[in-house]
C-alpha positions as CSV (number, residue, x, y, z in Angstrom):
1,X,10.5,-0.8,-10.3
2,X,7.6,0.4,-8.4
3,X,7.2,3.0,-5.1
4,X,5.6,1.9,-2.0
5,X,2.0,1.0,-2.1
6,X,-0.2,4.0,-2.6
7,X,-3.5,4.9,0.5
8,X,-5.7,3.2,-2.4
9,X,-3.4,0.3,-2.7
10,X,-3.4,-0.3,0.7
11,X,-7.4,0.5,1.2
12,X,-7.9,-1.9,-1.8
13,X,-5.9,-4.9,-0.2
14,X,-8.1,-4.2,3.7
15,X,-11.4,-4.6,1.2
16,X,-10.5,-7.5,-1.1
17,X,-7.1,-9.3,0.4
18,X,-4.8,-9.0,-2.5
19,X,-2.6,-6.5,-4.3
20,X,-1.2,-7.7,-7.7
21,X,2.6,-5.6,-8.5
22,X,3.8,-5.7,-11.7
23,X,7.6,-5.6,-12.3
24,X,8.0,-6.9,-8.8
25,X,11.1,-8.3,-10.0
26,X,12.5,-8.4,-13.6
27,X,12.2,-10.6,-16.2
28,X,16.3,-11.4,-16.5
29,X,15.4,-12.9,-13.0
30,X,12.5,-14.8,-14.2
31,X,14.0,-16.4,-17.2
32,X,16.9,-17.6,-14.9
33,X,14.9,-19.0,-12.4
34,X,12.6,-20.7,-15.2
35,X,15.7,-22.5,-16.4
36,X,16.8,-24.1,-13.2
37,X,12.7,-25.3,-12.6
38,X,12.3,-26.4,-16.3
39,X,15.8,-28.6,-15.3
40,X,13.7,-29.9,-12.8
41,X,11.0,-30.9,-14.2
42,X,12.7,-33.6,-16.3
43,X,10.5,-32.0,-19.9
44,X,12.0,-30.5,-22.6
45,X,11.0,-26.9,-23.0
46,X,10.7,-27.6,-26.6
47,X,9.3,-30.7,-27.1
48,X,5.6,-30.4,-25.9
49,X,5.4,-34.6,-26.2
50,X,7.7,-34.6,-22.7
51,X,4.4,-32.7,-20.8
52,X,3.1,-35.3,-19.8
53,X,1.2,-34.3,-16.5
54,X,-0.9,-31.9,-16.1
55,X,0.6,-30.5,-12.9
56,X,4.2,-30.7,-11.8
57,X,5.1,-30.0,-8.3
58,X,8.9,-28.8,-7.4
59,X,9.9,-27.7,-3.8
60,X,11.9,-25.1,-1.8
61,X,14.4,-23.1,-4.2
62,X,17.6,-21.2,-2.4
63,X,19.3,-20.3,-5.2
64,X,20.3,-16.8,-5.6
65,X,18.1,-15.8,-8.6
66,X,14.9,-16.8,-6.2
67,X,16.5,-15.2,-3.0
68,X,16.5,-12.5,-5.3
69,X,13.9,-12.2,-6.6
70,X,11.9,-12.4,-3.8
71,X,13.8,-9.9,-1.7
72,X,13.6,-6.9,-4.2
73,X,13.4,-3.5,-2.8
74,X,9.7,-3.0,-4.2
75,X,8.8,-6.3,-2.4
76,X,10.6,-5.5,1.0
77,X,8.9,-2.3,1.5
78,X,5.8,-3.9,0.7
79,X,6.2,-6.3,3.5
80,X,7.0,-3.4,5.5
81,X,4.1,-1.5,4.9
82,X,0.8,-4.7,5.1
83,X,3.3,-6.9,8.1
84,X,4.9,-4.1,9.4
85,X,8.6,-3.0,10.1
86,X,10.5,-6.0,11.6
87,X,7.5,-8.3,11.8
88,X,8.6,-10.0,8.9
89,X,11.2,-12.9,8.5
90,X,13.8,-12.1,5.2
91,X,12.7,-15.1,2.6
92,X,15.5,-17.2,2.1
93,X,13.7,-19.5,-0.4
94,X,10.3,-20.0,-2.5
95,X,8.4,-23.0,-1.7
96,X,6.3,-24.8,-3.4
97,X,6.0,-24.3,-7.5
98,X,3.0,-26.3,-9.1
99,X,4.3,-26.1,-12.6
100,X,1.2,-26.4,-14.9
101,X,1.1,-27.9,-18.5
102,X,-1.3,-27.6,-20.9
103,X,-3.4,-30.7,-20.5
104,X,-6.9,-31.7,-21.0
105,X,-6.6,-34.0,-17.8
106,X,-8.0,-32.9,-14.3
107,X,-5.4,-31.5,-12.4
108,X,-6.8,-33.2,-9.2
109,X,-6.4,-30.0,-7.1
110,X,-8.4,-27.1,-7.9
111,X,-10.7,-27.0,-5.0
112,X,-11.0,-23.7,-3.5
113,X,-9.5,-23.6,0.0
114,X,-7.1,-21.0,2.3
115,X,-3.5,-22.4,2.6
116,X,-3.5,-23.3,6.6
117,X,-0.5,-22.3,8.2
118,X,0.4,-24.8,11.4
119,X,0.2,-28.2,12.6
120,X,1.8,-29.6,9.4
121,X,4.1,-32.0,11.4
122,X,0.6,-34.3,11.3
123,X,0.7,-36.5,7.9
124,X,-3.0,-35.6,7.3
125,X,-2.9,-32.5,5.7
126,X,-6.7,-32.1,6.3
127,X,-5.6,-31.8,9.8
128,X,-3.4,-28.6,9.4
129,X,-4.7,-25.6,10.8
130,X,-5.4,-21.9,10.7
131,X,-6.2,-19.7,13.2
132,X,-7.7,-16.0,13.9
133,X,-4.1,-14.5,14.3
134,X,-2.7,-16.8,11.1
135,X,0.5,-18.7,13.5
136,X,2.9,-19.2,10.7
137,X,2.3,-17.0,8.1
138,X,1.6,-13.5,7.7
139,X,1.7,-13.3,3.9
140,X,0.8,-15.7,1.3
141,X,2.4,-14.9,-2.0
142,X,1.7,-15.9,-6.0
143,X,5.5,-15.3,-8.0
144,X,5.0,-15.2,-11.5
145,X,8.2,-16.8,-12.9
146,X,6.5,-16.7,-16.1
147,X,3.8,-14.6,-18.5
148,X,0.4,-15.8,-17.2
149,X,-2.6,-15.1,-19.2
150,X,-6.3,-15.9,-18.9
151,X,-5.5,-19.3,-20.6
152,X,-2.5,-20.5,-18.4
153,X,-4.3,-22.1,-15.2
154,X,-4.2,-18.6,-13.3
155,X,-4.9,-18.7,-9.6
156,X,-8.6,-17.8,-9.0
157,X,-8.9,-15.7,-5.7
158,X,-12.0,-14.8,-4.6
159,X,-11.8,-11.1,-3.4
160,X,-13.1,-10.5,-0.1
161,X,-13.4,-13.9,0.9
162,X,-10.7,-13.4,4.0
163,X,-13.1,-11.4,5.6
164,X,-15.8,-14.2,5.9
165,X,-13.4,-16.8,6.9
166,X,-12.0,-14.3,9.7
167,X,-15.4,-14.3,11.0
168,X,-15.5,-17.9,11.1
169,X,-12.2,-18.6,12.5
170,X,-13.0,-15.8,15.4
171,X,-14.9,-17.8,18.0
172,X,-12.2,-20.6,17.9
173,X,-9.5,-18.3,19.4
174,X,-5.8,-19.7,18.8
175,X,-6.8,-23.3,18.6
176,X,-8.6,-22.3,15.0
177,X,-9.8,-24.9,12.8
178,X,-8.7,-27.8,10.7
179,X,-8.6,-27.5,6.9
180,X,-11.3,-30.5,7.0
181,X,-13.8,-28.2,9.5
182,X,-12.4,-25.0,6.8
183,X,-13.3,-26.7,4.0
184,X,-17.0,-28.8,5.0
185,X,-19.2,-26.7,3.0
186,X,-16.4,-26.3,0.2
187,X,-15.5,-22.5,0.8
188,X,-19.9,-22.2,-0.4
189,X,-19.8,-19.3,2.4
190,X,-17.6,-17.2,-0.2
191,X,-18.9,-18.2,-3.2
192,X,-20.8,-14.7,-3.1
193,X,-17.6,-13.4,-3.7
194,X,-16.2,-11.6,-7.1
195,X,-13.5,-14.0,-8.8
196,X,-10.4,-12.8,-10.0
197,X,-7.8,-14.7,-11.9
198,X,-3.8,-13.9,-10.8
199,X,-2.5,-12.9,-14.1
200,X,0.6,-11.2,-15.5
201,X,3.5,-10.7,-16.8
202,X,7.0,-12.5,-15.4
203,X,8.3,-10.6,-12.6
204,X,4.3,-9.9,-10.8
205,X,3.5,-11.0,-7.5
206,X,0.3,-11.0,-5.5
207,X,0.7,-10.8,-1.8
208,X,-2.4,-11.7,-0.4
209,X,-4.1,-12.0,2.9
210,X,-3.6,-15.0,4.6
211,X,-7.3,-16.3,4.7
212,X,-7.7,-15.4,0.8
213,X,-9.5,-18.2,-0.4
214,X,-8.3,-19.2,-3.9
215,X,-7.9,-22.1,-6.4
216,X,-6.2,-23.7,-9.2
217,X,-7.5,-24.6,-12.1
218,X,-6.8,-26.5,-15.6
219,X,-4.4,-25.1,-18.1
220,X,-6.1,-24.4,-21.7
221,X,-3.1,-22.7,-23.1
222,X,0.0,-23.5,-24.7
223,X,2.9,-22.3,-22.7
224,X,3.3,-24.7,-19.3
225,X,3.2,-21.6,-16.3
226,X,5.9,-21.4,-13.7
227,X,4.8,-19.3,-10.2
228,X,5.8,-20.1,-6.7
229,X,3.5,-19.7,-3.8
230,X,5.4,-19.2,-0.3
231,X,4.4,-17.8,2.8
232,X,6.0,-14.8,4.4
233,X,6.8,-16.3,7.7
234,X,6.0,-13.9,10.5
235,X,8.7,-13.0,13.6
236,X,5.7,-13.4,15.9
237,X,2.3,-13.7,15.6
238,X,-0.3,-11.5,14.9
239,X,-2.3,-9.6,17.2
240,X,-6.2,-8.1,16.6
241,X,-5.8,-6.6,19.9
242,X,-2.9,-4.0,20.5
243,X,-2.5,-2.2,23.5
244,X,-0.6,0.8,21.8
245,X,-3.0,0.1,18.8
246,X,0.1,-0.2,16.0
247,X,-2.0,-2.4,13.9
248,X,-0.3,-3.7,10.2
249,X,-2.6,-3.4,7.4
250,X,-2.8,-7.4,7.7
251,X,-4.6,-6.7,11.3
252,X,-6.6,-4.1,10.2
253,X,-8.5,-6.3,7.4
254,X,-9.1,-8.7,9.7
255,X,-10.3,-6.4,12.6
256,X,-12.8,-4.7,9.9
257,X,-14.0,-8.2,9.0
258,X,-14.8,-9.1,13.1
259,X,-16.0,-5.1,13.5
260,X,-19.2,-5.9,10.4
């Protein structure tokens, strides 16, 4: 297992809005989870003719090996260190895990966009919202539940892109913006951006900056690729202006982004 997140670690997450850590959580824990998903998906794990879709997509898991997994030791004091101590709520389950299957068939969902964080009671997801101080979410995270290579539909994050939509969710204050206004030039003011794909072995997770734009993408392997993508819900909101100053790493990228 890993010790807490080096100076560079840290610096490296302010500049580009992600940290990947390997052995996060172990692979034991990986393979159990993978069983109760694969259970879930209705496909045999060996019989490729039952993967039938290119993208299946299985929600909220409390059972203990996902509890686990994402409460390791590594992973708490990681939260501790880019959220700060006690601004953090426990994770009591992994959300949403868009299993992907080897499939020449359009996925129908790799657009590049930020995962908006409030205002999902409305049924038009377009119409969900982010904001300068991220209300609802002060992490997102990418679980590897299983070995993801350059072939397996990684995540695409484009580092450095939370800084530019920090700048553009500034002037709108706490009302932000809707994923529609977020997304009317497709995420083009980014596209300058270096692209890195969210590989690794079971057991790595990537906890990224809540404005991190990023994308999915079609799955030219052979092995279908299990990873979870929750939020780590916050105990309050953010602030980017502290009167004692006691700013999380989290704050700080954004604060550098609105000080360019």
């Amino acid at each position: 297992m890993r010790r807490m997140l080096s100076e560079l670690e840290i610096a490296r997450f302010i500049r580009d809005g992600y940290i990947a850590l390997p052995h996060a959580f172990s692979r034991a824990l990986a393979d159990e989870a993978r069983a109760i998903l694969w259970r879930d998906t209705g496909c045999d794990p060996h019989d490729p003719s039952t993967w039938t879709k290119p993208v299946i997509r299985l929600n909220q898991y409390w059972q203990a090996p996902f509890q686990t997994a994402a409460n390791t030791t590594v992973l708490c004091e990681a939260y501790d260190q880019l959220v700060g101590v006690g601004r953090w709520q426990r994770p009591k389950a992994l959300g949403t895990f868009p299993v992907r299957f080897p499939s020449s068939e359009d996925p129908g969902d790799a657009g590049w966009h930020i995962d908006v964080s409030f205002g999902t009671d409305n049924p038009d997801f377009l119409s969900w919202r982010a904001n300068i101080v991220s209300t609802g979410r002060a992490l997102l995270m990418l679980f590897l539940f299983s070995d993801v290579s350059a072939d397996d539909a990684p995540t695409r994050i484009r580092a450095g892109s939370h800084l530019d939509i920090a700048r553009r969710l500034a002037p709108h204050g706490e009302a932000g913006l809707t994923l529609r206004e977020l997304a009317a030039d497709g995420f083009a003011s980014t596209a300058h951006c270096a692209e890195h794909a969210a590989t690794g072995a079971a057991g790595t997770v990537y906890l990224c900056h809540p404005f991190i734009v990023h994308s999915a993408q079609p799955h030219r392997g052979r092995e279908p690729r299990f990873m979870a993508q929750p939020p780590l819900l916050p105990t309050a909101p953010s602030s980017i202006e502290r009167a004692d100053g006691a700013y999380s790493v989290v704050e700080q990228a954004t604060r550098a982004a609105l000080a360019d």
